[in-house]
N, C-alpha and C positions, 0 to 999 in steps of 0.2 A: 466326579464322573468324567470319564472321556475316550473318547474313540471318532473312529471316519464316519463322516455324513458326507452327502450330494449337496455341492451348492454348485447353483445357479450363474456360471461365469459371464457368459455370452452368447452371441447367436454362432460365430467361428465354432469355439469349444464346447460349448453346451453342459450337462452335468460332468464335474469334477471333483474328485476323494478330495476332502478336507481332512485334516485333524481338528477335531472340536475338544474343547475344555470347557466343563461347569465348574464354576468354584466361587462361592461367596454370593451366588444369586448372580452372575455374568459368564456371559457363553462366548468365551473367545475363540477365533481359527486361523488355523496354519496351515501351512503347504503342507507339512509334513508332521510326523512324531519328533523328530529330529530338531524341526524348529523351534521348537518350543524356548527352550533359552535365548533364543534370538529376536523374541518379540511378536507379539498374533497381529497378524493381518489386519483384525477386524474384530469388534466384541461387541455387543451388545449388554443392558441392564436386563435383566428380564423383567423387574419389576414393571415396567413402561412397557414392557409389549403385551400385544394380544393377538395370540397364537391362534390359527384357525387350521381344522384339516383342509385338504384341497379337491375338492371333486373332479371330475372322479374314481383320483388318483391316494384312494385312503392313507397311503402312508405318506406323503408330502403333508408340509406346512407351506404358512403363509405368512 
């Protein structure tokens, strides 16, 4: 699974389009769709997190 999510940069640039990748139970992000062959940013295990919504904003996590 993969498409743009909002992540949280900074207080400067505030929300910014990620590309997100699921694959194998880990959620990597990129700048772009384009990136992708060039290495994610950033990933996470999901198995180790715990995902909460964000009040009171229903579609964010946490």
């Amino acid at each position: 699974m993969e498409g743009i999510l909002y992540k949280w940069t900074n207080y400067m640039t505030g929300w910014q389009p990620r590309w997100f990748v699921l694959e194998n139970g880990v959620i990597s992000y990129y700048d772009s769709e384009d990136d992708v062959g060039k290495g994610s940013k950033g990933s996470i295990k999901m198995s180790v997190c715990d995902i909460k919504g964000c009040s009171p904003r229903p579609l964010f996590v946490t």
